[in-house]
OpenMM code with the backbone's topology and positions (N, CA, C; nanometers):
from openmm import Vec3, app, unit

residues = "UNK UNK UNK UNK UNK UNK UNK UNK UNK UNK UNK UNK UNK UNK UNK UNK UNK UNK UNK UNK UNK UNK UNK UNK UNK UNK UNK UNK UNK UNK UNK UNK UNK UNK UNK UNK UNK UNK UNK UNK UNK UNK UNK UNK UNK UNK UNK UNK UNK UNK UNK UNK UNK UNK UNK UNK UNK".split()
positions = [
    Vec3(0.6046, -0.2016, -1.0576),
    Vec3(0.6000, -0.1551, -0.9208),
    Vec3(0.5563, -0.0091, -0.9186),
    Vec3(0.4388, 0.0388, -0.8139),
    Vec3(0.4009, 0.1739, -0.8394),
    Vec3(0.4944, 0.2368, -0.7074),
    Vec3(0.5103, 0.3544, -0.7238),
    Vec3(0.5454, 0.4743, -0.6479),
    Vec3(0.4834, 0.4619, -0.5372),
    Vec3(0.5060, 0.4900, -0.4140),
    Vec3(0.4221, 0.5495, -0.3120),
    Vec3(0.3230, 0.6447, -0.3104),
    Vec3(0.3448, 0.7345, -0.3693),
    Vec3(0.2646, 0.8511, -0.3948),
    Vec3(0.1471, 0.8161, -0.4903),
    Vec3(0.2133, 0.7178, -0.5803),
    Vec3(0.1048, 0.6605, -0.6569),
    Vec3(0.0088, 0.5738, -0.6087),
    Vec3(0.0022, 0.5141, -0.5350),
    Vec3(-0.0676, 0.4339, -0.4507),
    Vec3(-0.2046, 0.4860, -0.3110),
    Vec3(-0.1165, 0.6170, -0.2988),
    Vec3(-0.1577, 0.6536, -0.1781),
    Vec3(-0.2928, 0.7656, -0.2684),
    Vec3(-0.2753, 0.8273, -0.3783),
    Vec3(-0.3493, 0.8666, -0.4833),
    Vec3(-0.4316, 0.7411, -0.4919),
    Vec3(-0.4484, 0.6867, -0.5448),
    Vec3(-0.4779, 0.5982, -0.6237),
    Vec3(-0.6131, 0.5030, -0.5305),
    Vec3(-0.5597, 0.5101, -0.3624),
    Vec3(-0.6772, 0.4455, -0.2888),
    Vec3(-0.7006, 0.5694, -0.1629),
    Vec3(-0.6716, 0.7422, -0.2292),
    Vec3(-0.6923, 0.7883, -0.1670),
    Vec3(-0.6782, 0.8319, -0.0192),
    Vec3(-0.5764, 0.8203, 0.0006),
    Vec3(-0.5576, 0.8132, 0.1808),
    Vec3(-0.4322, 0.8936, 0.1921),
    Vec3(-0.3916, 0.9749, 0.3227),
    Vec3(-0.2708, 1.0199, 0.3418),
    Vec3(-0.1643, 0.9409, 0.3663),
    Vec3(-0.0378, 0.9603, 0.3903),
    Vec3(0.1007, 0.9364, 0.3930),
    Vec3(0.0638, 0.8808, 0.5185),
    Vec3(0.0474, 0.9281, 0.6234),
    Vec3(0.0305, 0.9519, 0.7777),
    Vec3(-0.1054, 0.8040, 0.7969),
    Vec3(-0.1886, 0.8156, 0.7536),
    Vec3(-0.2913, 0.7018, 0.7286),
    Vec3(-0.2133, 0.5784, 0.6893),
    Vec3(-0.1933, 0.5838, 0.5773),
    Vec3(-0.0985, 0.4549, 0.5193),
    Vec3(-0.0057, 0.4046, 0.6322),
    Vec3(0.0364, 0.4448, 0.6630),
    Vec3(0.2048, 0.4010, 0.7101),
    Vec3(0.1020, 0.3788, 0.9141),
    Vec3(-0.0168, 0.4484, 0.9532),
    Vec3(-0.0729, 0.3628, 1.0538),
    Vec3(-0.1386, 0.2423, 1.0091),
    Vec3(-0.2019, 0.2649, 0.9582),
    Vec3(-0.2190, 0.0736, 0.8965),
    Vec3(-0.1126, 0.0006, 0.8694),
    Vec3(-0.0348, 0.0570, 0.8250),
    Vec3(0.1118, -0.0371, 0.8005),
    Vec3(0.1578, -0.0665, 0.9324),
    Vec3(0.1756, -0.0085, 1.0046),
    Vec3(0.2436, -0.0444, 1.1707),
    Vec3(0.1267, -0.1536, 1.2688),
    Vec3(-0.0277, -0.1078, 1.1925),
    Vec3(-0.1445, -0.2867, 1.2493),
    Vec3(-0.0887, -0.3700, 1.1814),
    Vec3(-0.0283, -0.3463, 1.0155),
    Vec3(-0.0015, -0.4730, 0.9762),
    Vec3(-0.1126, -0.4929, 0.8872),
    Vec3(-0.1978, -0.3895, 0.8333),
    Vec3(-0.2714, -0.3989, 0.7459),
    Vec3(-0.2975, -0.3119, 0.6248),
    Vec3(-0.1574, -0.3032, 0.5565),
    Vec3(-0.1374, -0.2713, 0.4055),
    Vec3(-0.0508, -0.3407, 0.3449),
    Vec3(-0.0289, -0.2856, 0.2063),
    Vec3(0.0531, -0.4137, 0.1387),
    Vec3(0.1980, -0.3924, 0.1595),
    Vec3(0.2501, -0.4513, 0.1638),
    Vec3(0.4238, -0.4717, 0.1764),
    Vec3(0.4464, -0.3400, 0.1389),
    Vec3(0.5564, -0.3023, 0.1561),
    Vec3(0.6473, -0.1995, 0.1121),
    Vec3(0.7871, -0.2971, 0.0797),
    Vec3(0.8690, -0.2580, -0.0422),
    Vec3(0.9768, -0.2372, -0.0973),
    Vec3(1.0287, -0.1521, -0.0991),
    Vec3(1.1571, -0.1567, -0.0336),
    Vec3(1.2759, -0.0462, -0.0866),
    Vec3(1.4006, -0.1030, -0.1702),
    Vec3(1.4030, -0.0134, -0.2789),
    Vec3(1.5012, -0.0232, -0.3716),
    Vec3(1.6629, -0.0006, -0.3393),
    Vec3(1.7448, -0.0411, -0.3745),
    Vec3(1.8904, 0.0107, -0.3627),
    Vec3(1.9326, 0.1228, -0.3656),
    Vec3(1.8494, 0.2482, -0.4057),
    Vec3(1.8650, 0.3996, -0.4642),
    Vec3(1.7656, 0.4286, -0.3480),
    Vec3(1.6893, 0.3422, -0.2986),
    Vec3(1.6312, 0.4260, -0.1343),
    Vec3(1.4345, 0.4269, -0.1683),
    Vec3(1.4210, 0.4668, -0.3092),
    Vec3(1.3186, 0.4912, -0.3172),
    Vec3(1.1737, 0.3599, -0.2585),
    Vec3(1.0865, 0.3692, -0.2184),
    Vec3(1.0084, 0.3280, -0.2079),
    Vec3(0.8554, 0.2535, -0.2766),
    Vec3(0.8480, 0.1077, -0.3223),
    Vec3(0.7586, 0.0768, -0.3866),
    Vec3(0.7008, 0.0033, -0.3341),
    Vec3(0.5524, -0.0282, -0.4620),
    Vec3(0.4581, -0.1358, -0.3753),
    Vec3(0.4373, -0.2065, -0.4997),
    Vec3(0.4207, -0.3458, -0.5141),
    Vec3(0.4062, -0.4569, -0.6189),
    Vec3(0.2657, -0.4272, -0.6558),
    Vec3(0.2006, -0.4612, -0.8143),
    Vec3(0.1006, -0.3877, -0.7901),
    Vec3(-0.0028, -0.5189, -0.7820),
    Vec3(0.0496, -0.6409, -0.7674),
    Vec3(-0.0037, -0.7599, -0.7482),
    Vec3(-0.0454, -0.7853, -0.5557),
    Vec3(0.0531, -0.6891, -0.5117),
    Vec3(0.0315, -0.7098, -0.3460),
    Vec3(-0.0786, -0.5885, -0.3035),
    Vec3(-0.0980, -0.4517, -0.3649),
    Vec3(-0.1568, -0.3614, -0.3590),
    Vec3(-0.3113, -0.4685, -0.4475),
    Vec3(-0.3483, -0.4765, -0.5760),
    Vec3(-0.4298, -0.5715, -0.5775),
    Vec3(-0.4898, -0.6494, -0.4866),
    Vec3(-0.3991, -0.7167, -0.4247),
    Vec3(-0.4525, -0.7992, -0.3428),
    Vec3(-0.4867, -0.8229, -0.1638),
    Vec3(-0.4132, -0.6789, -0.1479),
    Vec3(-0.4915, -0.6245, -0.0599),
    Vec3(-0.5867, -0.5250, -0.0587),
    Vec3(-0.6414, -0.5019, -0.1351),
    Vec3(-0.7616, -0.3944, -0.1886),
    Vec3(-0.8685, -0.5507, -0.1943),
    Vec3(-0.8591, -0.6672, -0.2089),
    Vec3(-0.9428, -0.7116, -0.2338),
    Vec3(-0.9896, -0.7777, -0.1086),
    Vec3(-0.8917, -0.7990, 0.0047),
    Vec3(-0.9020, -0.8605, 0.1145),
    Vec3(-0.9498, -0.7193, 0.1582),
    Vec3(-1.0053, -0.6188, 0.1597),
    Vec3(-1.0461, -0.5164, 0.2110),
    Vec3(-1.2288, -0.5133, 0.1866),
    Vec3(-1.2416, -0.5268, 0.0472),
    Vec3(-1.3461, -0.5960, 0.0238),
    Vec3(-1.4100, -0.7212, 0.0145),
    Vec3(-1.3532, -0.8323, 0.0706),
    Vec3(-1.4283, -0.9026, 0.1248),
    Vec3(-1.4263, -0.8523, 0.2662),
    Vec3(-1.3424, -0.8610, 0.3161),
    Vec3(-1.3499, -0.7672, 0.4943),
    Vec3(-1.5271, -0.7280, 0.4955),
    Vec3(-1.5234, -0.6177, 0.4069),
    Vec3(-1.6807, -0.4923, 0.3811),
    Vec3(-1.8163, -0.6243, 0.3883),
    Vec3(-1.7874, -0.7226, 0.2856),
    Vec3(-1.8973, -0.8375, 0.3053),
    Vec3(-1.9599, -0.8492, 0.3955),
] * unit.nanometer
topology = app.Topology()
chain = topology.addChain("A")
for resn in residues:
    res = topology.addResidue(resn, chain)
    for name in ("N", "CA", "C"):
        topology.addAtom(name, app.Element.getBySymbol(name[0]), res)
C-alpha cells in the first residue's frame, strides 16, 4: 500500500486536485488505517491510471 504523498508524487498532481476528483468519484479508493494514516492499494492506483488511459483513446 503506497502513502498518499506517494501517490500524489508519483502521478503528479496536488493534494487539493486529488481529493476534487475524489469527491466526482474519479480516483482510486482511499484506505484508512487504524493509526489514522492514509493509503492507496497499488493494484487500485494501477488500475485507475489505466482506465485514464483508455479514457485518452
Amino acid at each position: 500500500m503506497l502513502k498518499l504523498s506517494e501517490v500524489l508524487q508519483s502521478i503528479r498532481m496536488s493534494r487539493a486536485g486529488f481529493y476534487r476528483m475524489r469527491s466526482r468519484g474519479q480516483a482510486p479508493r482511499l484506505h484508512k488505517l487504524p493509526n489514522g494514516h492514509i493509503r492507496v492499494r497499488r493494484a487500485d492506483l494501477d488500475a485507475w491510471l489505466e482506465t485514464l488511459t483508455e479514457n485518452a483513446r
